[in-house]
TORKOL-4160 file (C-alpha; in steps of 0.2 Angstrom, whole numbers, padded with zeros to 4 digits, m for minus):
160
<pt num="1" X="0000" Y="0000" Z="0000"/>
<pt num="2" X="0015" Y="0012" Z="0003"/>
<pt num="3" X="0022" Y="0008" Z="m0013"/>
<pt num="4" X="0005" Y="0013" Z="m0021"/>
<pt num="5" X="0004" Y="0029" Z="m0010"/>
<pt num="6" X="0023" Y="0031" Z="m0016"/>
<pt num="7" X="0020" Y="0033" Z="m0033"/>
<pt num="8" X="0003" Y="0041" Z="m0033"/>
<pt num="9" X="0013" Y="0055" Z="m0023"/>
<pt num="10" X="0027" Y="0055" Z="m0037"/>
<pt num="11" X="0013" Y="0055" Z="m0050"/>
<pt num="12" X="0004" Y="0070" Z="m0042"/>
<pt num="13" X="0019" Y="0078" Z="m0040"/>
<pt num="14" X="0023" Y="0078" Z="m0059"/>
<pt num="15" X="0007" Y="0081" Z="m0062"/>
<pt num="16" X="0008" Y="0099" Z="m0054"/>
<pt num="17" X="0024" Y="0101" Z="m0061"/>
<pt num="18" X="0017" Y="0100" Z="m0079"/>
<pt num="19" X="0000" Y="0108" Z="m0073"/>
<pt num="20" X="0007" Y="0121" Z="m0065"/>
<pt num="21" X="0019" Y="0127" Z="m0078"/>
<pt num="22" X="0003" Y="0126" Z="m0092"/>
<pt num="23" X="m0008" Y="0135" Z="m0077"/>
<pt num="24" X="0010" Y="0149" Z="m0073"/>
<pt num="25" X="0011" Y="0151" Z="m0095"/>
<pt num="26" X="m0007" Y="0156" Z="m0096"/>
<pt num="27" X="m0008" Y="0168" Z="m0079"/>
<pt num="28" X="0005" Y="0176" Z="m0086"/>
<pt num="29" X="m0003" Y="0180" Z="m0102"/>
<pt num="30" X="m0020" Y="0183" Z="m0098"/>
<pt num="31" X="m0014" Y="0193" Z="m0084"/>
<pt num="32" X="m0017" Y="0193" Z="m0065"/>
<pt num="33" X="m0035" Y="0195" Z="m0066"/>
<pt num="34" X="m0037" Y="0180" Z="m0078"/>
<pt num="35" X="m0042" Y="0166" Z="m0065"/>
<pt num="36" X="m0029" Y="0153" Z="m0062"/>
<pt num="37" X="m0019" Y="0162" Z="m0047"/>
<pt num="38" X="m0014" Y="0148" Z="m0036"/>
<pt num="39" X="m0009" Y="0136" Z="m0052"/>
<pt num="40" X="m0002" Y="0152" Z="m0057"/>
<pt num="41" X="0009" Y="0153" Z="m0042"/>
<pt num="42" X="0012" Y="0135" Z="m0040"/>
<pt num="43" X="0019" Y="0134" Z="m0059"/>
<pt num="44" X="0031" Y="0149" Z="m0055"/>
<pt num="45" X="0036" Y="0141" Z="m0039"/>
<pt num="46" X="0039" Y="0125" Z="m0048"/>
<pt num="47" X="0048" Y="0133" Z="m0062"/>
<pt num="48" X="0060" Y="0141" Z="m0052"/>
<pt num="49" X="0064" Y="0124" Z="m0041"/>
<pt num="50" X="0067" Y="0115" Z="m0051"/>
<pt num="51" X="0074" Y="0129" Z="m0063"/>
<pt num="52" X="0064" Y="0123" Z="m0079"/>
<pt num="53" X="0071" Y="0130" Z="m0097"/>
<pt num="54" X="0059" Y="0140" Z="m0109"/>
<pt num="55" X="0058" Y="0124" Z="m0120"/>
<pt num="56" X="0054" Y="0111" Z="m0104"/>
<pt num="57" X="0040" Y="0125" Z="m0100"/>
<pt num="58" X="0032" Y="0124" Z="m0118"/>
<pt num="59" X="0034" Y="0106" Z="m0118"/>
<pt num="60" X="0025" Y="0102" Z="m0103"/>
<pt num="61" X="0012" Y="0117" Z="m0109"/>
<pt num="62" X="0011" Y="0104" Z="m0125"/>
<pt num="63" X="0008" Y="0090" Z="m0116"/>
<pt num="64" X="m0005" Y="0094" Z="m0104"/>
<pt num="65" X="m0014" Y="0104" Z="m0118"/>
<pt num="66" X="m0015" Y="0087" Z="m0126"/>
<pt num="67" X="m0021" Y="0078" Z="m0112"/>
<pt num="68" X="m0033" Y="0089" Z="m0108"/>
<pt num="69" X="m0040" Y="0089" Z="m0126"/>
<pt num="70" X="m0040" Y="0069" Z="m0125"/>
<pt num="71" X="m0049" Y="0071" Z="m0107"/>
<pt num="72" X="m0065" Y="0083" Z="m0114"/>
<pt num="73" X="m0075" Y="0071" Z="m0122"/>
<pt num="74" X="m0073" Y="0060" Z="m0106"/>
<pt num="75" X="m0076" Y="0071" Z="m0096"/>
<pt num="76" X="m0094" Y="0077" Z="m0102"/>
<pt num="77" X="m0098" Y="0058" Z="m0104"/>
<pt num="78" X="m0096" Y="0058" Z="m0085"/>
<pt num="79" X="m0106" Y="0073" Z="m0080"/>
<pt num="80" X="m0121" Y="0065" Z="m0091"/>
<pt num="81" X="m0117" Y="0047" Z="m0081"/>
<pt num="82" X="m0118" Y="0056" Z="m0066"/>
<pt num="83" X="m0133" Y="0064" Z="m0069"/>
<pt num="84" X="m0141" Y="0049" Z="m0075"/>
<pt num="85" X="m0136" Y="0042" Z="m0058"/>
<pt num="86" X="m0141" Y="0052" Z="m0049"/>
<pt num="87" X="m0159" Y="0051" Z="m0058"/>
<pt num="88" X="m0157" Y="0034" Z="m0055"/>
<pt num="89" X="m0153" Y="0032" Z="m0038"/>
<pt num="90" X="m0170" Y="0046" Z="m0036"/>
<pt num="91" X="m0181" Y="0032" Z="m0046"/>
<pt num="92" X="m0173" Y="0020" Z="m0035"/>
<pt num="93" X="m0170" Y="0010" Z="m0052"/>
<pt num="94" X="m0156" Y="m0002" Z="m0044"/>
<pt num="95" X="m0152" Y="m0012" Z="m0060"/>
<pt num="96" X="m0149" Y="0006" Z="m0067"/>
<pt num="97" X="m0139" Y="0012" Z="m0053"/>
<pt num="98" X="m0127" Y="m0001" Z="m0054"/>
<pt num="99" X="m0125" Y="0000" Z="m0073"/>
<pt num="100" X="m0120" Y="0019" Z="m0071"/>
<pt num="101" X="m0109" Y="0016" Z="m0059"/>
<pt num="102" X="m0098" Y="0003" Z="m0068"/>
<pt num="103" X="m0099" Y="0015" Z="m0082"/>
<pt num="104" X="m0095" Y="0031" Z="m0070"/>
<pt num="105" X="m0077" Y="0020" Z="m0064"/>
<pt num="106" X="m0074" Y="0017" Z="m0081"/>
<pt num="107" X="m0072" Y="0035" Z="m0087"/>
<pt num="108" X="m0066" Y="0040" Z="m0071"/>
<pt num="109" X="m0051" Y="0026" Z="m0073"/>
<pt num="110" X="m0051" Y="0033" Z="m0093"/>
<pt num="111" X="m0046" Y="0051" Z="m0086"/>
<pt num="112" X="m0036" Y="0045" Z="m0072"/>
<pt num="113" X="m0023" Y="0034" Z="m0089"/>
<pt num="114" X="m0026" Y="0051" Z="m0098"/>
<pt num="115" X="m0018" Y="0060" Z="m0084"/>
<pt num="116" X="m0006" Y="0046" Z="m0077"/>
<pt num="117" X="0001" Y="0047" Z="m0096"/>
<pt num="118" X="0004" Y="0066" Z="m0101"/>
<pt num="119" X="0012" Y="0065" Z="m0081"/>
<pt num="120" X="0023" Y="0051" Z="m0087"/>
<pt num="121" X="0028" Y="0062" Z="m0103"/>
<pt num="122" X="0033" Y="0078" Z="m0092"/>
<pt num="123" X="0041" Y="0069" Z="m0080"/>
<pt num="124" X="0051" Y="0061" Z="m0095"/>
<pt num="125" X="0057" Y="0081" Z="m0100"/>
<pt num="126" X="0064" Y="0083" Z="m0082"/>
<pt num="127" X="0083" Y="0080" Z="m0081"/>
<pt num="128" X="0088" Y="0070" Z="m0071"/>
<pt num="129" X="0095" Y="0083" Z="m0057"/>
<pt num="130" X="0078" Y="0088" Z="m0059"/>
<pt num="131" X="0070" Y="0072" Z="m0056"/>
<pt num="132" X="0079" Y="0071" Z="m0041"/>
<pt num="133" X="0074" Y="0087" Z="m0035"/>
<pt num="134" X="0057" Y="0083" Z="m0038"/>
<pt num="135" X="0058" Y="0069" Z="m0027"/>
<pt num="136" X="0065" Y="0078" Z="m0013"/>
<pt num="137" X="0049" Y="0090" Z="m0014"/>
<pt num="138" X="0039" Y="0073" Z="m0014"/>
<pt num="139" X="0047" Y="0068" Z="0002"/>
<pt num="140" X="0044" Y="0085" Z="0011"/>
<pt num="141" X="0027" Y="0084" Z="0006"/>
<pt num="142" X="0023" Y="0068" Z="0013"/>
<pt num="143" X="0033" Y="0071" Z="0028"/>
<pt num="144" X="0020" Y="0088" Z="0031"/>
<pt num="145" X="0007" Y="0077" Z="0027"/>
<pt num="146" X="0012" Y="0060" Z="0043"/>
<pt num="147" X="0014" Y="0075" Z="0051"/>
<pt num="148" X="m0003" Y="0083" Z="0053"/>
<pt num="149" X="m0010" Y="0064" Z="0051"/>
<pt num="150" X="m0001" Y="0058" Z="0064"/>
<pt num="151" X="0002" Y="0073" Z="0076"/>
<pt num="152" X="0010" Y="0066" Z="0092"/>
<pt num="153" X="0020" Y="0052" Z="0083"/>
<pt num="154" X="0040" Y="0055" Z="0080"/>
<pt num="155" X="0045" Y="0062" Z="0065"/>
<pt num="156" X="0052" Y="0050" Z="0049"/>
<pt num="157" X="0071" Y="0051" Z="0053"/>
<pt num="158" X="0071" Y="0056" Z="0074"/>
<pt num="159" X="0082" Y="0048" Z="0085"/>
<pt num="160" X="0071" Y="0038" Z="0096"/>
């Protein structure tokens, strides 16, 4: 189970990196009042960090504009299975509700490969110094996170 947590934290992380550099690339164009601000600050955060180049920037920006093309479609299949659920649970039609959801965790797993992929793509534009740093920001995070789960228990790495 850690190993999964592991790598969905990895993932997560790379996927901020790539959203927030496509999110930092549009704030900045569109302005400050454009929407967008806290991905806006994140992708310049990010940038920074791990000290991405103009052409790393635009090739994540690429790729997560990709993905988010692929993911459209899926998405609005999703918002209609979901309100056909919820129709559904309302008739109390249970052979219907069932149906849905197996249909709801199919798109929802469709978007979460779409993701998982252009993730795997930015995280492929990263050198490896980068990688590493990347990681290191991972562990920080999930060493904040055991900490406010876990408030009164040691932190990872304290001499006992």
């Amino acid at each position: 189970m850690s190993t999964f947590r592991s790598k969905f934290a990895a993932w997560t992380a790379v996927a901020a990196l790539g959203a927030a550099s496509l999110f930092a690339a549009q704030t900045s164009a569109n302005g400050p009042s454009a929407g967008h601000h806290r991905h806006g600050r994140m992708g310049a955060f990010l940038s920074s960090y791990l000290n991405l180049t103009p052409a790393q920037q635009a090739q994540q920006k690429t790729i997560f504009q990709n993905a988010r093309q692929s993911a459209m479609p899926v998405r609005q299949q999703l918002k209609q299975t979901r309100q056909s659920l919820r129709a559904a649970i309302q008739a109390n039609n249970s052979a219907q509700i069932q149906q849905l959801a197996a249909s709801e965790g199919s798109q929802v797993g469709q978007l979460a490969a779409i993701r998982s992929t252009a993730m795997a793509q930015a995280y492929q534009i990263l050198t490896p110094d980068q990688q590493q740093q990347l990681a290191k920001l991972r562990q920080a995070r999930q060493a904040r996170r055991a900490g406010r789960q876990n408030p009164g228990a040691p932190a990872a790495g304290a001499a006992n």
